[in-house]
N, C-alpha and C positions, 0 to 999 in steps of 0.2 A: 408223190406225183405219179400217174400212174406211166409208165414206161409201155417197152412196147407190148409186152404180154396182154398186157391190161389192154392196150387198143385194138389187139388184135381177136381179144373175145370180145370187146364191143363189136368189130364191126362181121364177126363169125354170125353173132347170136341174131345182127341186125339185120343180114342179109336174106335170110330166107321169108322177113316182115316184108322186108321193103323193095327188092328186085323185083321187078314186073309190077308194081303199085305206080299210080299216077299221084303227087302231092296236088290234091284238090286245093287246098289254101295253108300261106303259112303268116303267122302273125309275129312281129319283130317285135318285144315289149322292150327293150334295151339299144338304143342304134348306135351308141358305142360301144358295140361288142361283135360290128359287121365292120370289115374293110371291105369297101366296093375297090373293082379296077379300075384303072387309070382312062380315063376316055369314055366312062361310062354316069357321069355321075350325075344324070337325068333316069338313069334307066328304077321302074318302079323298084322297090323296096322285095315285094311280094316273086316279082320274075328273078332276082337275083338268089333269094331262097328256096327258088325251083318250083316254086306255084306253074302247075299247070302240065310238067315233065312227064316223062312217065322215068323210072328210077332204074338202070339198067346196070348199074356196076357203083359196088363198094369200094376203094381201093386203099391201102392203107403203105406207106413210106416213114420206116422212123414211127415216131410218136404223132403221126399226122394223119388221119382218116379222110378221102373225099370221095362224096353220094355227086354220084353223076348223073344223068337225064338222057332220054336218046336224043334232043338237039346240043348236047356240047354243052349243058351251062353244068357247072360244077359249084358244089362249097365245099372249102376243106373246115374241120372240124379239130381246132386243138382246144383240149382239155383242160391242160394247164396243170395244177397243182390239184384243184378240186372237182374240175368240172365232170358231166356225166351226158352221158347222149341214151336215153332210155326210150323204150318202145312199149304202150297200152291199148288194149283192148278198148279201154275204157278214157273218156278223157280225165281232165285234171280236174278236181275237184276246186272251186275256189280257192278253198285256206290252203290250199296245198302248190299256190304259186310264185312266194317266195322265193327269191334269187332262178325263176325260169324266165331265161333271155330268148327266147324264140318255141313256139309252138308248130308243128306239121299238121295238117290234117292229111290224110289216104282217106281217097274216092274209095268207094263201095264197099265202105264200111270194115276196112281193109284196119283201123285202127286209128293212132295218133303216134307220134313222138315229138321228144322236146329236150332241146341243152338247157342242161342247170348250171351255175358256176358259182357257189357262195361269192369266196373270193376274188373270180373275176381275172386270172389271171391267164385265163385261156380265150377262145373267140372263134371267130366264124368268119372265112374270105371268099367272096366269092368271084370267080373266072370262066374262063373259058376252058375245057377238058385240054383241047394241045395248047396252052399255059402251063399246065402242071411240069413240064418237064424241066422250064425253065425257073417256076416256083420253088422246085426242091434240087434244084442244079447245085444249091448253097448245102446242101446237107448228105450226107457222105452214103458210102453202101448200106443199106437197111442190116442194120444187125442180124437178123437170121439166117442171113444165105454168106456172112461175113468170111473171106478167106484170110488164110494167114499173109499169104502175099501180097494182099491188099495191106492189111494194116504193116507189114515191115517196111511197103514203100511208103504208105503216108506217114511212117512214125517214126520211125528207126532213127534218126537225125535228131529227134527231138530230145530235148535235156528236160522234159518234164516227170514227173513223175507217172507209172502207167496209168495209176489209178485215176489222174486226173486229162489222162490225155483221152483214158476212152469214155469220160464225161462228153468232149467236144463232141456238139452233133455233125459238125464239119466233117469231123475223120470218120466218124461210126453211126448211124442214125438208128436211135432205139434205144441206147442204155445209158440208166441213169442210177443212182448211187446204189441201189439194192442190187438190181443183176451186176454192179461191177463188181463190188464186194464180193457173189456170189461163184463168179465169175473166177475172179481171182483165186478162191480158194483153191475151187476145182483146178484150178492151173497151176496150185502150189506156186503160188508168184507173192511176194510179197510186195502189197499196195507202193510202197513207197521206191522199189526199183526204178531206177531212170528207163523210160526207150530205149535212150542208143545205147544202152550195154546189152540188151536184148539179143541174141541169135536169132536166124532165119526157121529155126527148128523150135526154139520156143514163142516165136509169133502165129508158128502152125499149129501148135499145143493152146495157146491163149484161143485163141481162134475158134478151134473142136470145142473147145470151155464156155467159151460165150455160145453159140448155136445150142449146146447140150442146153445150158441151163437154160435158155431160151424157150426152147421148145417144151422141155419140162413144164415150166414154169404155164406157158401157153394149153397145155395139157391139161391142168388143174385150175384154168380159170381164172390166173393169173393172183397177184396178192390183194389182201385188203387188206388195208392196216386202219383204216379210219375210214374214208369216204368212200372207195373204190365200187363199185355197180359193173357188169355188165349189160348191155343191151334190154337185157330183162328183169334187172335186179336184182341180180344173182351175186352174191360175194364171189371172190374167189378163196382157195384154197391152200396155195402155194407157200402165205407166211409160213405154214405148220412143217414145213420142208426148208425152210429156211438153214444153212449150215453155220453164217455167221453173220448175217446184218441185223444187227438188233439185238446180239448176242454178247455184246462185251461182258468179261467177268464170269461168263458162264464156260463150263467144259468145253471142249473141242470134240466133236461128233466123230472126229476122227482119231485121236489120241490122248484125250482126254487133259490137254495140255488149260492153261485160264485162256481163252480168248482176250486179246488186247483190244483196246480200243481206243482213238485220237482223233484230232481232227487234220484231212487233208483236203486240198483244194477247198474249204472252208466248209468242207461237208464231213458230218460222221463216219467214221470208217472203222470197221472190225476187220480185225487177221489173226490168225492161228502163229503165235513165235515159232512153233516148234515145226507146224507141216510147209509154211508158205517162206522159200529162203529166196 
């Protein structure tokens, strides 16, 4: 599923397409894949997909991307497990429309884009711009700017395990089982620590950990393991960096210890015995 990294070079590589671009027309082929807002549900199909806008700000919260307009209409754009929000010169060829739930057109030849989602497990909302505040109110500090005093207050109390508590998008928005795992290492924490035995000094430490690998990770384009795309089609880079998701059985990159591997929070989890105590 791609995390924040990955959304955050979608919408790096999207913004220099589509800022100052007006979407000339956008075609919905899937309408269960649009939540309308509440109190609108006369409003055309086409105006809630920004037909007509001119495109003025990318924003991205968490694993949640929203293409805003300069009248205020916004759609947030989640991904999901598979989806892809890509940008062409050229349009889609017919055969090549398969699992695409919405097409853009850009006036003056400015291009196209279009969200794919095989599986469907991602979608498109569309609102009003001051909505948004109250849209992502549910979902916690964006993972890259995360402080440690933030997550001691939201967590510290909690009898979870960490690994599973910085899954919740509530406490943290943006990290999902690869940057935790990845995460952790760097913080020499091992996955299966509760929170409240945590100090205020090792929340500061988890904290630098998560931002570092973040930004790393953002740097190189973010991972692809199967589907992932940027904006332009671009894989990213960062699996090959990886130090232990996806690494059970193999060396430890750092002391050459076997990496272990099990399942928590009902997700795959790798940790180093020997570095993460």
């Amino acid at each position: 599923m791609p995390e924040l990294p990955e959304v955050e070079c979608v919408r790096r590589t999207l913004e220099p397409r589509l800022v100052g671009a007006v979407v000339e027309s956008a075609r919905l082929r899937r309408r269960d894949v649009l939540t309308q807002p509440p109190g609108q549900p006369g409003a055309p199909r086409e105006a809630l997909l920004l037909a007509g806008g001119r495109v003025v700000n990318l924003r991205r919260h968490g694993k949640q991307l929203a293409i805003v307009t300069h009248d205020g209409r916004t759609c947030i754009v989640q991904l999901g497990m598979t989806g892809s929000l890509r940008w062409s010169s050229e349009p889609l060829a017919r055969g090549s429309l398969t699992h695409v739930h919405c097409v853009w057109t850009l006036e003056s030849g400015r291009g196209f884009f279009w969200f794919v989602d095989p599986r469907r497990f991602g979608g498109l909302t569309s609102l009003r711009e001051e909505s948004l505040a109250t849209q992502w109110a549910a979902l916690g500090p964006d993972a890259l700017t995360i402080s440690g005093s933030h997550l001691h207050q939201a967590l510290a109390r909690s009898r979870r395990p960490i690994k599973a508590a910085l899954l919740d998008q509530h406490a943290l928005a943006g990290v999902g089982n690869i940057y935790a795992d990845e995460a952790l290492f760097l913080a020499r924490l091992l996955p299966h620590t509760t929170c409240r035995s945590l100090s205020a000094a090792t929340w500061n430490r988890l904290a630098h950990a998560i931002r570092a690998v973040l930004a790393e990770a953002v740097l190189a384009g973010g991972s692809t393991l199967r589907d992932y795309r940027d904006g332009e089609g671009n894989p990213g880079l960062y699996q090959a960096r990886h130090s232990v998701y996806g690494r059970a059985g193999m060396p430890c990159p750092s002391c050459g210890a076997t990496l272990a591997g099990g399942l928590l929070a009902q997700r795959a989890t790798v940790w180093c015995p020997a570095c993460q105590k």
